[in-house]
N, CA and C atoms as an extended XYZ file, in Angstrom:
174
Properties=species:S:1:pos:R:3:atomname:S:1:resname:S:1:resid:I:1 pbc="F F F"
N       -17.056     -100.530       67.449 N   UNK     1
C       -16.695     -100.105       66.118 CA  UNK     1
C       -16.692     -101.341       65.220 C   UNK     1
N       -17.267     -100.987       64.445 N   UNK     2
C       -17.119     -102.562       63.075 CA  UNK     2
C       -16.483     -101.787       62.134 C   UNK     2
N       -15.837     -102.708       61.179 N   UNK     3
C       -15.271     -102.648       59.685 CA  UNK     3
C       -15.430     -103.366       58.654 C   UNK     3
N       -15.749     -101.912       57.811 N   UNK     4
C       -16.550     -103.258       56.278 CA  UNK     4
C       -15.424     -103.521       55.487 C   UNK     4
N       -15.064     -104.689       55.234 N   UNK     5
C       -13.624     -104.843       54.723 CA  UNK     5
C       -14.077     -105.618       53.463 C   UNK     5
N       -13.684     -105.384       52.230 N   UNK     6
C       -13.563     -106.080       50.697 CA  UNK     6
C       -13.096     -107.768       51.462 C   UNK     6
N       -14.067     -108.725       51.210 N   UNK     7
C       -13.539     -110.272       51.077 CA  UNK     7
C       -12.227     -110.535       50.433 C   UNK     7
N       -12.742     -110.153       49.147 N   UNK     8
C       -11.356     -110.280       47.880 CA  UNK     8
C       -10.503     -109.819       48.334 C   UNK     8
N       -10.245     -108.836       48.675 N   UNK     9
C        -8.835     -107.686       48.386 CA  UNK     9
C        -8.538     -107.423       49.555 C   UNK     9
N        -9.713     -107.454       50.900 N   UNK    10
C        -8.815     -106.760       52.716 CA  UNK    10
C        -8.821     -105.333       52.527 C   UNK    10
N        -9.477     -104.674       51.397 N   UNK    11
C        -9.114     -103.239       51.236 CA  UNK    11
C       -10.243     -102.957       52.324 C   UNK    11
N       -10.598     -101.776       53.340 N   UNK    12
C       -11.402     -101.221       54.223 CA  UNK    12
C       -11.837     -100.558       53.345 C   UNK    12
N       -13.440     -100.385       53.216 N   UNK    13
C       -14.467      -99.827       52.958 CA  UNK    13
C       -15.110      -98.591       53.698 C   UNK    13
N       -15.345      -99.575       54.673 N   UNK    14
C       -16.271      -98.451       55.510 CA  UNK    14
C       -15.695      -98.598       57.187 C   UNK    14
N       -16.586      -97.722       58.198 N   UNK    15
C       -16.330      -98.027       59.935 CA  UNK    15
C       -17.348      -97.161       59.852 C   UNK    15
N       -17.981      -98.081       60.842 N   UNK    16
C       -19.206      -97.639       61.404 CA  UNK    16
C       -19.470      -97.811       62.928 C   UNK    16
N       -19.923      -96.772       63.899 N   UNK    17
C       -19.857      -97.299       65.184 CA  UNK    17
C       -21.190      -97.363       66.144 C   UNK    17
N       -21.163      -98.601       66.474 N   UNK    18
C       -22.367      -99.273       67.117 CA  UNK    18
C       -22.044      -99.459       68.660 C   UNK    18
N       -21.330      -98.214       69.273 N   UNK    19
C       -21.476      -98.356       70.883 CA  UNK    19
C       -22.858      -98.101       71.089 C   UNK    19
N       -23.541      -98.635       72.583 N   UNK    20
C       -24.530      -97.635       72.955 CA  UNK    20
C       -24.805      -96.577       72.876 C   UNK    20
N       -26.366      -96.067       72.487 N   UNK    21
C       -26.480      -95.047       72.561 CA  UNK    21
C       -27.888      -94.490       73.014 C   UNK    21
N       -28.116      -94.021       74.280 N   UNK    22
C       -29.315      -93.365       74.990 CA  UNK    22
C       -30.116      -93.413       73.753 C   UNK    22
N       -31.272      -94.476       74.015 N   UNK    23
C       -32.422      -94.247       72.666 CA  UNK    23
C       -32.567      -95.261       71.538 C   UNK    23
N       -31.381      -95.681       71.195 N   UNK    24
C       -30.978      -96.261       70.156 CA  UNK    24
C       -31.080      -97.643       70.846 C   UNK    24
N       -31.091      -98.961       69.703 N   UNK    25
C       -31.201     -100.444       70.055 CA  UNK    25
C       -29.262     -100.456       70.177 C   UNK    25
N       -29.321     -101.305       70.423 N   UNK    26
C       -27.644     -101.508       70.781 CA  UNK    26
C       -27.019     -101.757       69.496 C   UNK    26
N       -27.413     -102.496       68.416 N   UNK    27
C       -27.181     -102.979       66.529 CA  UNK    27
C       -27.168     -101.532       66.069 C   UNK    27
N       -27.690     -100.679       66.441 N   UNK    28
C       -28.083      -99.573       64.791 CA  UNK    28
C       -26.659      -98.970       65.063 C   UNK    28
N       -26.349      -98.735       64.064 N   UNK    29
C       -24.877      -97.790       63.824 CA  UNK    29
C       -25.290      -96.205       63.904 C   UNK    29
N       -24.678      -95.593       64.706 N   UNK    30
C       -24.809      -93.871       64.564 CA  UNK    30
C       -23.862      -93.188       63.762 C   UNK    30
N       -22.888      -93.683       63.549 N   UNK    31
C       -22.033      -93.169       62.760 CA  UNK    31
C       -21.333      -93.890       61.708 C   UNK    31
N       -21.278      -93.462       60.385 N   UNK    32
C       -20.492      -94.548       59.326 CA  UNK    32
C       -19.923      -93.723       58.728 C   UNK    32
N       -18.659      -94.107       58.411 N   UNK    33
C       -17.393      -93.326       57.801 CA  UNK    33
C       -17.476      -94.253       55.971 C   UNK    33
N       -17.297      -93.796       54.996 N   UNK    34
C       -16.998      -94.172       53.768 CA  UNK    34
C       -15.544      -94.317       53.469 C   UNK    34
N       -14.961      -95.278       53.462 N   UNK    35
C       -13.594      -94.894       52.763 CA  UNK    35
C       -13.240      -94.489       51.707 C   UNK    35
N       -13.356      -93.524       50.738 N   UNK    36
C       -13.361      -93.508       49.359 CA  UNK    36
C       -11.845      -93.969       48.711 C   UNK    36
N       -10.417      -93.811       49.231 N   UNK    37
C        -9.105      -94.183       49.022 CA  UNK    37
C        -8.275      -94.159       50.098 C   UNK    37
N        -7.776      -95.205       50.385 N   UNK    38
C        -6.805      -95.570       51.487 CA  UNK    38
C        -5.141      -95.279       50.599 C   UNK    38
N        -4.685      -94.604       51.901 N   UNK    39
C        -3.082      -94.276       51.431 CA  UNK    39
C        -2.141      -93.550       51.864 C   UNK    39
N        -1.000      -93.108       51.450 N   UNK    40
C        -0.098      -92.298       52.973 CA  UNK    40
C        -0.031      -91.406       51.490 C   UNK    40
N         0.467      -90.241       52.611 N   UNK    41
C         0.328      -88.985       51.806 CA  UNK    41
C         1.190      -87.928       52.668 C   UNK    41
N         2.012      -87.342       52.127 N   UNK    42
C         2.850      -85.645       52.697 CA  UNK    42
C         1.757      -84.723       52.892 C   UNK    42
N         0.444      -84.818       51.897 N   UNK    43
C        -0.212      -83.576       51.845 CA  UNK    43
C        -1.054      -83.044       53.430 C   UNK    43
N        -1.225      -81.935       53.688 N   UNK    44
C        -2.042      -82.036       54.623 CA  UNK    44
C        -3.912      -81.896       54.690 C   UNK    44
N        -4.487      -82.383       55.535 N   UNK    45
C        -5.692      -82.307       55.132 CA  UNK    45
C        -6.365      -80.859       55.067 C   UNK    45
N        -7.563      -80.146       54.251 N   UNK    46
C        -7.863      -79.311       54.050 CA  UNK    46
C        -9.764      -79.333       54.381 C   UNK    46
N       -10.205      -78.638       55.431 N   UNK    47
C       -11.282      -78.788       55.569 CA  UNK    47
C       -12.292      -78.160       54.358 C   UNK    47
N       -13.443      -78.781       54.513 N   UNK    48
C       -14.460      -78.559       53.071 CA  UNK    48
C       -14.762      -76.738       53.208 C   UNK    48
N       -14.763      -76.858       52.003 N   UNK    49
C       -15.514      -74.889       52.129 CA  UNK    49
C       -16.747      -74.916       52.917 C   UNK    49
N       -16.564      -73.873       53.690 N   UNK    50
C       -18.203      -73.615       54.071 CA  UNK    50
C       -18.522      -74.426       55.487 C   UNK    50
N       -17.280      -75.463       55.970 N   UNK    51
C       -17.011      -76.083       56.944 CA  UNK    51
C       -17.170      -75.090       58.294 C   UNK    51
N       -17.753      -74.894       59.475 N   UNK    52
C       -18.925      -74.499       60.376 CA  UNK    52
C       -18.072      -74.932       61.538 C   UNK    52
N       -17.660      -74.658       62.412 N   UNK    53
C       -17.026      -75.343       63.839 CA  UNK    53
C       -16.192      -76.088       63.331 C   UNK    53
N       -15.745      -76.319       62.301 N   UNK    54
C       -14.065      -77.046       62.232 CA  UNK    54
C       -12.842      -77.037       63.288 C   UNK    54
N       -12.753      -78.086       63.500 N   UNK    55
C       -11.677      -77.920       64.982 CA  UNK    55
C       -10.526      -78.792       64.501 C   UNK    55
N        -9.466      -78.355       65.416 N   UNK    56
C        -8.414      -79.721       64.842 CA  UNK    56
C        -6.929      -79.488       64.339 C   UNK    56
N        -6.440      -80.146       63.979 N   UNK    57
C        -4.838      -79.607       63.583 CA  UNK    57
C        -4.961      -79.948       61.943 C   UNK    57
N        -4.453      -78.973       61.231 N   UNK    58
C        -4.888      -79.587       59.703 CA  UNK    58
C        -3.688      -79.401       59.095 C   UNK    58
């Protein structure tokens, strides 16, 4: 797993994960997460409309 972290600020950006993967060079990332806002929150999460096999505790 890597993390793209702001120089300036330490704020997390992104995670992206570069385990092996059957096929793949060992560098390419298969998965990258965006952080759009980091923060604590009461609310609970709400899956997207139209969301297909949603699993999970929400």
């Amino acid at each position: 797993m890597q993390l793209v972290i702001d120089p300036g600020s330490g704020e997390l950006w992104a995670v992206q994960h570069v385990a092996p993967v059957p096929g793949l060079a060992q560098v390419v990332p298969w998965s990258a997460s965006i952080v759009r806002k980091a923060g604590w929150s009461d609310v609970r999460p709400v899956p997207p409309a139209g969301c297909k096999g949603c699993s999970g505790t929400y």
